[in-house]
C-alpha positions as CSV (number, residue, x, y, z in Angstrom):
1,X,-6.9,6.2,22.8
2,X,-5.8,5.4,26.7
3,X,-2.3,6.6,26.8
4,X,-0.1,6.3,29.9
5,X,-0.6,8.3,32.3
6,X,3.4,9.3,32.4
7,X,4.0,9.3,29.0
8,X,0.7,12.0,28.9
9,X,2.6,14.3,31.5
10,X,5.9,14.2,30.0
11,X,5.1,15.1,26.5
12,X,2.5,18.0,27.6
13,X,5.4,19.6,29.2
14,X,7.9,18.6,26.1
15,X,5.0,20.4,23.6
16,X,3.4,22.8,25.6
17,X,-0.6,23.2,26.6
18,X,-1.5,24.6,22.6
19,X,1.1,21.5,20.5
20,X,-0.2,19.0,22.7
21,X,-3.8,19.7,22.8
22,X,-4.0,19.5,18.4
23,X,-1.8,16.1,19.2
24,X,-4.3,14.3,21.3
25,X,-6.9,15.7,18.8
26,X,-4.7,14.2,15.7
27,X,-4.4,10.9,17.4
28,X,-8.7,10.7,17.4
29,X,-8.4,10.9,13.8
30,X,-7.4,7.9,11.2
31,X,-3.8,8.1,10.1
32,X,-3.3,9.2,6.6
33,X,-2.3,7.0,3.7
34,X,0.3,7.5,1.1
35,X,2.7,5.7,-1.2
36,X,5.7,6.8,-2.8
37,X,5.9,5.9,-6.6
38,X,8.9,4.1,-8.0
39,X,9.4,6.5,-11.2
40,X,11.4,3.9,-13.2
41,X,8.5,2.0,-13.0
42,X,5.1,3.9,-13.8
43,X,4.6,7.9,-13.1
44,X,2.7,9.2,-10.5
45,X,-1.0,9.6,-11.1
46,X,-1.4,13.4,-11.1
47,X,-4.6,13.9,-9.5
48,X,-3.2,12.9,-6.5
49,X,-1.7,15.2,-3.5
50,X,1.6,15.0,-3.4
51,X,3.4,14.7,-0.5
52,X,5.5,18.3,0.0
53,X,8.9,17.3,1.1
54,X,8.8,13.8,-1.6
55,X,8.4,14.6,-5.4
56,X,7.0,11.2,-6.2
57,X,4.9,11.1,-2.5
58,X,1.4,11.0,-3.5
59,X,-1.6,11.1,-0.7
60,X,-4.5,8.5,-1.1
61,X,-8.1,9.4,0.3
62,X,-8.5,6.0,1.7
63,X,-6.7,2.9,2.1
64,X,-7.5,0.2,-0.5
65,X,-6.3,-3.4,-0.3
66,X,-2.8,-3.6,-1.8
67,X,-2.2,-7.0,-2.1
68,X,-4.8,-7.1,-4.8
69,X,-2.8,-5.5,-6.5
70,X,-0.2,-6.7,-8.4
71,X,1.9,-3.3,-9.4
72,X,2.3,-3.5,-5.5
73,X,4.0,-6.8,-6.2
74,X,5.7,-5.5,-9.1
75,X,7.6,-2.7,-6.9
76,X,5.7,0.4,-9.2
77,X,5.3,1.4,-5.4
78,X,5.7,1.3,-1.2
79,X,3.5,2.2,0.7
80,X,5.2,4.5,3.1
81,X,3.9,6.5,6.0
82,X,4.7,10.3,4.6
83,X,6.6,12.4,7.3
84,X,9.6,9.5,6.6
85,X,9.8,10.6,3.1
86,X,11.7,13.7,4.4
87,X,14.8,12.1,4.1
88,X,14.7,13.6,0.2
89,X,15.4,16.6,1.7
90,X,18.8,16.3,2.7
91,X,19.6,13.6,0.1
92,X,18.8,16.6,-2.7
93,X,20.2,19.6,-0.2
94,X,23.7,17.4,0.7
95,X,24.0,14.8,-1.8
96,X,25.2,16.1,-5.4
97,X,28.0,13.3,-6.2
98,X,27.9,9.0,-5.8
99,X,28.4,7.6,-2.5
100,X,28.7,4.6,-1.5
101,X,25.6,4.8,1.3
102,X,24.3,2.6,4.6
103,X,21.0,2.3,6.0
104,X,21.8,0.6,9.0
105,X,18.3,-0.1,10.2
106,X,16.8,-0.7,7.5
107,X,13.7,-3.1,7.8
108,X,10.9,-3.0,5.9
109,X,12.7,-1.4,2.9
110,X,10.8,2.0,3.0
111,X,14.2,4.6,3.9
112,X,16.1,2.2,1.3
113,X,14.0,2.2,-1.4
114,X,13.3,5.7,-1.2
115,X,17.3,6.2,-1.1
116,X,18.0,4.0,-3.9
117,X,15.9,6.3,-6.1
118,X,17.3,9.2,-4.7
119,X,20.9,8.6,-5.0
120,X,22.6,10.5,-7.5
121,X,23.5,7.8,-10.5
122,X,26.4,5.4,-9.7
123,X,26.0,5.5,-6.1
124,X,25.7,2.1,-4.2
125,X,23.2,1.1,-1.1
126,X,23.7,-1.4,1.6
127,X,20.2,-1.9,3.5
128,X,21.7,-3.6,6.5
129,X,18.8,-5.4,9.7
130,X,20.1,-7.7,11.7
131,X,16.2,-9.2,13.0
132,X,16.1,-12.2,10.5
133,X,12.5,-12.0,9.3
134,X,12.8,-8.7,9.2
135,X,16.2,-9.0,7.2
136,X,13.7,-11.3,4.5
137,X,11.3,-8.6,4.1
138,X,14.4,-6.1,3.5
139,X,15.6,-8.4,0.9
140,X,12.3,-8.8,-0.8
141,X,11.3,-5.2,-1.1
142,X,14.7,-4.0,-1.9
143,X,14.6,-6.3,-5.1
144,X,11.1,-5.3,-6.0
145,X,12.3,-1.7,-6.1
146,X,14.6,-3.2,-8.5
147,X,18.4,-1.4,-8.5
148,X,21.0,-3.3,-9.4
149,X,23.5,-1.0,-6.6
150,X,21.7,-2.3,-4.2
151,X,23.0,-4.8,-1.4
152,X,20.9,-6.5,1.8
153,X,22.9,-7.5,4.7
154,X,21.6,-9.3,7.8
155,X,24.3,-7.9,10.8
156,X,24.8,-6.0,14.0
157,X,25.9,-2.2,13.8
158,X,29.2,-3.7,15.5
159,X,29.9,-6.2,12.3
160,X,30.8,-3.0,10.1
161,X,33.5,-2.7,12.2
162,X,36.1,-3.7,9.7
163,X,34.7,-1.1,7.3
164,X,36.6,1.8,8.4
165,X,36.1,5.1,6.1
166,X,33.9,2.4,3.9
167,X,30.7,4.6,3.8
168,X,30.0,8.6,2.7
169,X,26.7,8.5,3.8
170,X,24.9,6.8,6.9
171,X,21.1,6.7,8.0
172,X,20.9,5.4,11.3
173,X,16.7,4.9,11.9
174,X,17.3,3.9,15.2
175,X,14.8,1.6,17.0
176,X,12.8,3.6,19.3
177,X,9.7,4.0,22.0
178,X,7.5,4.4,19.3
179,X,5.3,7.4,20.4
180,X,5.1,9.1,17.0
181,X,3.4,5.5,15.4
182,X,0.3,5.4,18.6
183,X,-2.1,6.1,15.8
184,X,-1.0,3.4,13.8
185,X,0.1,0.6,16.4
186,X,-1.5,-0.1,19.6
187,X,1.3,-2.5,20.6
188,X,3.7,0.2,21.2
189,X,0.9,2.4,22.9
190,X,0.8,-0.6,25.5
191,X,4.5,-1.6,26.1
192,X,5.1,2.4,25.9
193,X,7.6,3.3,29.5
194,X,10.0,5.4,30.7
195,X,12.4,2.6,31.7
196,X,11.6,1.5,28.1
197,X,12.5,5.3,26.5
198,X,15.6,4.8,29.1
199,X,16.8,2.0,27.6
200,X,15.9,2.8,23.7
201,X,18.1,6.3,24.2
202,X,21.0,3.9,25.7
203,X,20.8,1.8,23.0
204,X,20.5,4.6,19.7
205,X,24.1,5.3,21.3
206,X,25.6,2.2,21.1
207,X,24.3,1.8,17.6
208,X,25.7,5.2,16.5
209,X,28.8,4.3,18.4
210,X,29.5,1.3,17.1
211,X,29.0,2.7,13.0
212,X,31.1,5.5,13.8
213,X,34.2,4.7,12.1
214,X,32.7,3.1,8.8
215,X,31.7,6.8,8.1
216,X,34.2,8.2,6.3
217,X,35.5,12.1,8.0
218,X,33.8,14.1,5.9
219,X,30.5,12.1,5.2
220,X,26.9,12.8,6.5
221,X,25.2,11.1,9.3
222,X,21.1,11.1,9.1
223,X,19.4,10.2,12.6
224,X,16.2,9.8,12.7
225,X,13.2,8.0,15.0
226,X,9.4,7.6,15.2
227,X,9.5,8.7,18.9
228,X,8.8,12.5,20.2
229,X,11.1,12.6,23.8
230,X,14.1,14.8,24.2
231,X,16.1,11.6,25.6
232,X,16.2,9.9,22.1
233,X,16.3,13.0,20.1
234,X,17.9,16.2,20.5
235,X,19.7,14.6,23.8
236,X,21.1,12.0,21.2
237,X,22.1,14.2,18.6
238,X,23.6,16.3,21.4
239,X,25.7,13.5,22.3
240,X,26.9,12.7,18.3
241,X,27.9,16.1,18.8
242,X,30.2,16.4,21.5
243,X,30.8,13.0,22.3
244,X,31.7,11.6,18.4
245,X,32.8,15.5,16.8
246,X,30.2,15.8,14.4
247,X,28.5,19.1,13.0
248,X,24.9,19.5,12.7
249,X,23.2,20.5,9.5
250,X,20.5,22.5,9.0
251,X,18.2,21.5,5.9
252,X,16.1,24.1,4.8
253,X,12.3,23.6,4.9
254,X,9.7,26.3,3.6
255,X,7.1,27.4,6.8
256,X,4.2,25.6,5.3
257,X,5.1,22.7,5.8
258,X,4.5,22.7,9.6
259,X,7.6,21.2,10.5
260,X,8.6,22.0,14.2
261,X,12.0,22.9,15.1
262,X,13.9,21.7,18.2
263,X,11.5,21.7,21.8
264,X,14.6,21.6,23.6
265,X,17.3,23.6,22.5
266,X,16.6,27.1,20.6
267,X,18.6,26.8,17.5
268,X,19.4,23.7,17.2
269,X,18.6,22.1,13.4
270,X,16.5,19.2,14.1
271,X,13.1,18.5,12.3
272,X,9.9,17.0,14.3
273,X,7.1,16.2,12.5
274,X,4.1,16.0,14.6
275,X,0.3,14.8,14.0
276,X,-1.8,17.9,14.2
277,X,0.8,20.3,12.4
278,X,2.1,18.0,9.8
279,X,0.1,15.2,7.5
280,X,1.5,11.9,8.5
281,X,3.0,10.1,11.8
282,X,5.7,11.2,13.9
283,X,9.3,11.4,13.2
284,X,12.6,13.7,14.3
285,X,15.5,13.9,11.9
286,X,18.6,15.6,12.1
287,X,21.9,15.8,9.8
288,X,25.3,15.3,11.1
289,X,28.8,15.7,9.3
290,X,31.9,14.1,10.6
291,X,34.7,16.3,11.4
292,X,37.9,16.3,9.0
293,X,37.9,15.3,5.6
294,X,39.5,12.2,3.6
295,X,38.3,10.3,0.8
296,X,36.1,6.4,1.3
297,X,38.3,3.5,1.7
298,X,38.5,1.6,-1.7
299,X,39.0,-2.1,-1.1
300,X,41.1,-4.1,-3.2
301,X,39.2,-6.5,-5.5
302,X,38.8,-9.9,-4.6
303,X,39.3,-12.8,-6.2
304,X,35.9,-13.7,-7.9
305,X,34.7,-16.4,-10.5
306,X,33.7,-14.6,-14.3
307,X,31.0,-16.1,-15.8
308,X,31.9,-18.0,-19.0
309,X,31.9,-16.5,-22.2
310,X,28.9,-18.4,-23.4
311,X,26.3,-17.8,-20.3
312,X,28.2,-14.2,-20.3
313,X,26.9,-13.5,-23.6
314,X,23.4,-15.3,-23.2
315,X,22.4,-13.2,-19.9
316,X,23.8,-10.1,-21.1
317,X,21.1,-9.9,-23.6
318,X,18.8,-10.0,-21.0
319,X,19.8,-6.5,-19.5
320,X,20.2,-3.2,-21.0
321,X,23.6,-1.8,-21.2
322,X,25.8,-5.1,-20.1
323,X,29.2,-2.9,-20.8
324,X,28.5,-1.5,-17.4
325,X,28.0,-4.6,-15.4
326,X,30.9,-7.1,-14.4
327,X,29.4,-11.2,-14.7
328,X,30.3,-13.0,-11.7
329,X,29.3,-16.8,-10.8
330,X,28.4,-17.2,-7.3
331,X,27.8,-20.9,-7.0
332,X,25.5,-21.8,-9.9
333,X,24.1,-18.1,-10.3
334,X,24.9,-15.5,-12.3
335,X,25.2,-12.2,-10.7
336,X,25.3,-8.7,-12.8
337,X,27.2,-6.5,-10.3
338,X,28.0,-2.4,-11.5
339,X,31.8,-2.8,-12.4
340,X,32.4,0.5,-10.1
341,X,31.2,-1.7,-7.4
342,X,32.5,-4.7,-7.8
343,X,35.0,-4.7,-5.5
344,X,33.1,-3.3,-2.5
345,X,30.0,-5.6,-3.3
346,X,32.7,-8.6,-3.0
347,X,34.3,-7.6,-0.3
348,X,31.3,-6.8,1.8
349,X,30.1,-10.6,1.0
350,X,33.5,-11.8,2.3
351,X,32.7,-10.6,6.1
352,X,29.4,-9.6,6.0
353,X,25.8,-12.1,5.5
354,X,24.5,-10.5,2.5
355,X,21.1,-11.7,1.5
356,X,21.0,-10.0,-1.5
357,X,23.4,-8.2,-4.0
358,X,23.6,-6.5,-6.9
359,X,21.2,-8.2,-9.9
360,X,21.2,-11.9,-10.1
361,X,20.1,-12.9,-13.9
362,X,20.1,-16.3,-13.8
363,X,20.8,-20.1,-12.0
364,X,22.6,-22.4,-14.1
365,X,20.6,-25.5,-13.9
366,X,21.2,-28.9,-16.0
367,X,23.4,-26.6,-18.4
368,X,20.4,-24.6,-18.8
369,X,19.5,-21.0,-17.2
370,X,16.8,-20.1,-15.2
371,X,16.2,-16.5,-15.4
372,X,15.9,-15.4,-11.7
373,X,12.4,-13.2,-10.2
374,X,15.4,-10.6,-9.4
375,X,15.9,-10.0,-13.3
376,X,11.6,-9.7,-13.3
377,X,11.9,-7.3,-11.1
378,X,14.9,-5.3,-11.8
379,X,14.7,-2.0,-14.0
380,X,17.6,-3.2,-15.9
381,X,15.6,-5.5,-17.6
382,X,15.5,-5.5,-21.3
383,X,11.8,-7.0,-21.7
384,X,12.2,-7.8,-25.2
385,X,14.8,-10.5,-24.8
386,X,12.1,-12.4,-24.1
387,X,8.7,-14.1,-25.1
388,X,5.9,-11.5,-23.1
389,X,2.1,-12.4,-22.2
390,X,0.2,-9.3,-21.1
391,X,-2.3,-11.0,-17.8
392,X,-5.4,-9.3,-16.8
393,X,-5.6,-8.8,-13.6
394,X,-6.8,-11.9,-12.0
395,X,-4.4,-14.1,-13.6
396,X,-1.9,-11.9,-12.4
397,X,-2.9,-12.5,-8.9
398,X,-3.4,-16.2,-9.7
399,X,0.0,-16.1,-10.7
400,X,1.4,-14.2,-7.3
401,X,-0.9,-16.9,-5.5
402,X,1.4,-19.0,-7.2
403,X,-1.3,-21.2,-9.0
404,X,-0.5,-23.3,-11.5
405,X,-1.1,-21.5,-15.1
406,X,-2.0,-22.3,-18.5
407,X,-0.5,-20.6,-21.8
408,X,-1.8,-23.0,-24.6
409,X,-1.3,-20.8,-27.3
410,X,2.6,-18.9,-26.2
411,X,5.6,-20.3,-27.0
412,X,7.2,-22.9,-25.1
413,X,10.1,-22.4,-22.9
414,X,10.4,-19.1,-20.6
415,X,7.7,-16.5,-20.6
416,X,7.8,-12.9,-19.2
417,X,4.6,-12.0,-17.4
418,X,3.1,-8.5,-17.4
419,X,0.3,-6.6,-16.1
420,X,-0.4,-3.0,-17.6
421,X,3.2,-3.0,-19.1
422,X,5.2,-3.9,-16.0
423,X,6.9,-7.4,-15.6
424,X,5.5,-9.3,-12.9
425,X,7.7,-12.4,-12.9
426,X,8.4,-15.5,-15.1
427,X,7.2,-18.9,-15.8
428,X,8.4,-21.9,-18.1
429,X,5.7,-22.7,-20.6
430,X,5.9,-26.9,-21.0
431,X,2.8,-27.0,-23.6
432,X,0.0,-28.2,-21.5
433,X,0.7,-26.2,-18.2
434,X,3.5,-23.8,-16.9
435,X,5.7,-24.0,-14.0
436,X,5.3,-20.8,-12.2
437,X,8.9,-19.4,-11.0
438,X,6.9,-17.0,-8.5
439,X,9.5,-17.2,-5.3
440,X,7.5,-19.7,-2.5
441,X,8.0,-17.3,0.1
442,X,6.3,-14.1,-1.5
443,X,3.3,-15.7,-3.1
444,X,0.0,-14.4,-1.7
445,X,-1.3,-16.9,0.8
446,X,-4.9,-15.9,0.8
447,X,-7.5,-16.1,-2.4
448,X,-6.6,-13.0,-3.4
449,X,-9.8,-12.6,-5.0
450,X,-11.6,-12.5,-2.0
451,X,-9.7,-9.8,-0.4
């Protein structure tokens, strides 16, 4: 690997002769692969390594081809580079109550999805990006995952402004140089700079800056990159520090895990994970707490639409404990949202563009409803509302290559599919073929046969 010639002098300095030589060495070597399992789904497979700092992290030995398969599809797992799991950590060291959370850069899902199985139980998640195909993929792995306290928003940091106090908990995974992902991307080992590090440090501050006040005093601020300089790491945190009054945190980490400490400051709580020590890319963390104390804003509820009593009592058959969920019509869908976050869920959708939110069951179409790919996918499903068909697998990938289907001998009207136990989606059985309700824009585009 050619690395620039600057960025090669700088971070020999920043590691030291001994760190930096088993770095170079690391980034000879293929970057490991791991996945993080999603438990309300399928359990782990236990002759896997499992990632240290993640309980349901498992190591694979090589790298198969996961859009063959469709529990990939079916959110039973991300694929997540391993050293980013460590936000579990300080979710199970800080977090012992519900909190109403933000990942603010969120994009592709990994952080969020991790979170929303993490969370203690009645907690709520908005996954914010404000790239818009990057906002898409947020939306579409944040409903494979499948919680119904979840929201997707597509926004700048600066368009929380009006949440003031909304948030307990905020992980800012600020855009950054890159350096800790060389091994994995050769784009950012190209358009890697120092004017480029100068300007990614500028801008981690504006985005903290500009957050600041929708944490609540009180609540937790996780920072984190994939870069290894001082200037977007410990100088950044430094800055939260003084410049915003925050505290930082230390989260306790036992010695065999290789994390390094701080290669700045002696003392200060800040976690590096580095290729050569630790198994997986790079990655710096650090925990900060707000100074003072008060409680998160509650917003009043607004106005909203309840779904009639007849479609109310159709859909909530569909879902496992309805009592819980409040039935709102948004347009001509039906949207299951947790009734302790109702109001917040409904008020972010007022001044916020929220892709996603909450469960949606159903479209009401011709007086009939369509049971939405959401409900598929969401582990508040009550599968045996409904007419199952257990697929092998190549006609579950026929069906996520959205090819047209045939189910001569099921019922008519709609079916559940499932592969190995776990829904994969719906179709609506007409007799002679099946219309197959697999979302356009997520279907498989190549054979996936031949992959």
């Amino acid at each position: 690997m050619e690395l620039n010639d600057k960025f090669v002098e700088r971070t020999r300095v920043l590691f030291g002769e001994e760190r930096y030589g088993r770095f170079v060495q690391a980034l000879e070597k293929e970057p490991v692969v791991s996945v993080r399992v999603n438990e309300r789904k399928m359990v782990p497979d236990p002759s896997l390594s499992v990632v240290p700092w993640a309980g349901s992290g498992r190591y694979l030995e090589s790298r198969p081809v996961f859009t063959a398969d469709p529990l990939f599809h079916a959110g039973c797992y991300y694929v997540q580079e391993a050293s980013s799991m460590f936000i579990e950590q300080v979710v199970r060291q800080y977090v012992d109550s519900p909190v109403r959370a933000l990942d603010l850069c969120a994009a592709p899902g990994g952080k969020s999805t991790h979170l929303l199985s993490l969370l203690p139980r009645g907690s709520m998640l908005v996954s914010n990006e404000p790239m818009p195909l990057r906002a898409q993929v947020l939306a579409e792995n944040v409903t494979k995952w499948g919680y119904a306290s979840s929201v997707v928003t597509k926004n700048e940091p600066a368009d929380f402004a009006p949440f003031r106090n909304f948030f307990d908990f905020v992980l800012v995974d600020a855009p950054c140089s890159g350096e800790g992902m060389f091994r994995k991307d050769s784009f950012a080992v190209e358009q890697w700079s120092v004017s480029n590090v100068e300007q990614c440090a500028k801008r981690q501050r504006d985005i903290v800056a500009d957050v600041w006040e929708s944490l609540r005093p009180g609540g937790l601020m996780v920072y984190s990159t994939c870069t290894f300089n001082r200037e977007e790491n410990e100088d950044c945190v430094e800055w939260i520090a003084s410049g915003l009054g925050a505290e930082i945190l230390e989260v306790k980490v036992p010695d065999e895990w290789n994390i390094t400490g701080s290669l700045t400051t002696e003392g200060l709580p800040v976690y590096r994970f580095i290729p050569g020590y630790t198994s997986g890319e790079g990655l710096f963390m650090a925990v900060l707490r707000k100074d003072g104390s008060t409680a998160v804003a509650q917003p009043r509820l607004p106005r909203f639409q309840q779904a009639p009593a007849k479609i109310k009592g159709e859909v909530a058959k569909w879902i496992a404990g309805p009592e819980r969920f409040d039935f709102v019509m948004q347009g001509d869908t039906v949207v299951a949202m947790p009734k302790e976050h109702t109001a917040a869920m409904l008020s972010l959708q007022q001044k916020l563009r929220v892709l996603h939110a909450a469960l949606p069951l159903a479209e009401v179409k011709n007086g009939k409803l369509l049971p939405s790919h959401a409900l598929a996918m969401s582990t508040e499903l009550d599968a045996s509302a409904f007419n199952t068909v257990e697929l092998e697998r190549e006609k579950a990938l026929a069906y996520l290559h959205r090819e047209a289907l045939l189910f001569a001998d099921a019922p008519i009207g709609h079916l559940l599919l499932m592969y190995k136990g776990t829904p994969v989606g719906f179709v609506k059985n007409i007799g002679n073929r099946a219309n197959n309700l697999y979302p356009a824009e997520w279907r498989i585009r190549k054979n996936p046969l031949e992959l």
